[in-house]
C-alpha angles and dihedrals in degrees: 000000000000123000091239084058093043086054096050093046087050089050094055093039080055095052090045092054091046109046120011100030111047077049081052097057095031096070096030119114101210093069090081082058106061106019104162086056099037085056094053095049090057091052089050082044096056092038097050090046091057102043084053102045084048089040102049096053092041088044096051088041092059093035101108087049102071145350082241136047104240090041088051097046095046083054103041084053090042081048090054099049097049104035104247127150111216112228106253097025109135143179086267101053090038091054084049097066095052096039081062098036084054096044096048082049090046094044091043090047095053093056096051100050100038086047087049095046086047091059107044082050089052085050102057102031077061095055092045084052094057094058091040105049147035125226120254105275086239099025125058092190092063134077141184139214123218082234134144096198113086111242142137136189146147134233116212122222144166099260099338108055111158130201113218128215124178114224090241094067095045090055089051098040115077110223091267097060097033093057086053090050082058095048091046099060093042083051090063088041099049089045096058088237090154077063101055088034100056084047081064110042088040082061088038084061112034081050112051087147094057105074086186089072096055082050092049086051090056100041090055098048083057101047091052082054090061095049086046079051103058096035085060087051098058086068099036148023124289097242089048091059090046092043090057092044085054094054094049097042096050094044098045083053109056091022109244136062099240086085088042090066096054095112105226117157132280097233091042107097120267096212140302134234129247087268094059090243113130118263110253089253080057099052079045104045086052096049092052090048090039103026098199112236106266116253114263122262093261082058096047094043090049088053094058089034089056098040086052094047097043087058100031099047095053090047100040093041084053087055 
């Protein structure tokens, strides 16, 4: 393959990726089956996408240099230092080049930012929550608010990540629940999900033209939930984790924990959005009442096939 054609395949493979298929898994149903995976098929997704939106322009741009990519650049690099105009090296190719050059610097720039806002907010939150709040009186990586409404949630860090619990939501919570809420944020915390999350947000960012990337960030936030989910309920009964959710989902949601404590139960919606779909505490809070039967090895062998495939065969075929 040329490297004109290599360029044109990497260019469809990026508008799939960026358009039709993350539409595709987004509305899929599987996906709640089979999390960990799903997860990492949107990550191979949104990397794959990136590394062939970058390719194919470098790839055309070098094209008139050489039949294959590592010739073409160490002549493309011999060519600039010497002057000299490759015969068949165009505007084109030439806009190619700096249209890449500026996306991989775009890409690479919101990253960092958004990794280094991330982490400032995280600072100071952290600092705020040392005057606001007192540590749990048998756990020094909890705290807890002085805080009516009823909330939880954890903040990573290096060696000193918290989970943080607001007073409200340990007087409503029985022990049981209360102890799921807990695994459920150190789960986030042990599984690194402030990592997935801030890449992205970082492509949510660099891509605002892009509305798939805004999806993917959804699905993915949702996705993180579900692992939080079975990890609770490793350490507690299904209904208890979906009780808590509950909780957390109606009070956050009319600001105060007096309608948090209305008792409804657990299997009855929380609330719906303007478009009629279920909010993403109610997809958890069913999966957890009626856990959906796990894909099958050879689905879960085609995810990781796929994942591995969507980011190998772009890199290797560059080589």
């Amino acid at each position: 393959m040329t490297l004109t054609a290599l360029s044109f395949a990497l260019a469809a493979l990026a508008v799939a990726l960026a358009w039709p298929v993350p539409i595709l898994l987004d509305r899929a149903r599987w996906p709640h089956r089979a999390p960990a995976l799903t997860l990492l098929l949107w990550q191979a997704i949104a990397l794959a996408g990136g590394l062939s939106m970058i390719g194919s322009l470098v790839v055309f741009g070098l094209a008139p240099f050489g039949d294959s990519l590592p010739p073409a650049i160490a002549t493309a690099v011999a060519g600039a230092f010497t002057w000299t105009w490759q015969d068949g090296f165009t505007v084109f190719h030439a806009a190619a080049l700096v249209f890449g050059a500026l996306l991989f610097a775009h890409l690479t720039l919101s990253l960092v930012v958004t990794t280094t806002r991330t982490v400032r907010g995280v600072r100071r939150h952290r600092e705020l929550l040392e005057l606001l709040s007192n540590p749990a009186p048998d756990d020094e990586t909890t705290r807890i608010i002085d805080d009516e409404s009823p909330f939880a949630y954890c903040l990573p860090g290096m060696t000193d990540s918290v989970t943080v619990l607001s007073e409200g939501l340990i007087r409503q919570l029985t022990p049981t629940q209360l102890r799921a809420v807990v695994e459920h944020e150190r789960a986030h915390l042990q599984q690194r999900h402030n990592i997935v999350l801030t890449l992205f947000a970082a492509w949510a960012i660099a891509l605002p033209w892009f509305p798939v990337a805004t999806r993917a960030r959804r699905s993915v936030e949702l996705l993180i939930e579900m692992l939080a989910d079975d990890m609770a309920r490793r350490t507690a009964p299904a209904r208890d984790v979906a009780e808590a959710i509950k909780h957390i989902a109606v009070g956050s949601s009319t600001g105060g924990s007096h309608a948090a404590a209305i008792g409804t139960p657990a299997d009855e919606p929380v609330s719906r959005g303007d478009t009629g779909r279920p909010l993403p505490a109610e997809l958890r809070i069913r999966r957890l009442l009626a856990p959906p039967a796990p894909l099958p090895l050879a689905g879960r062998v085609g995810l990781v096939t796929v994942s591995l495939l969507l980011v190998g065969v772009p890199t290797i075929a560059m080589l």
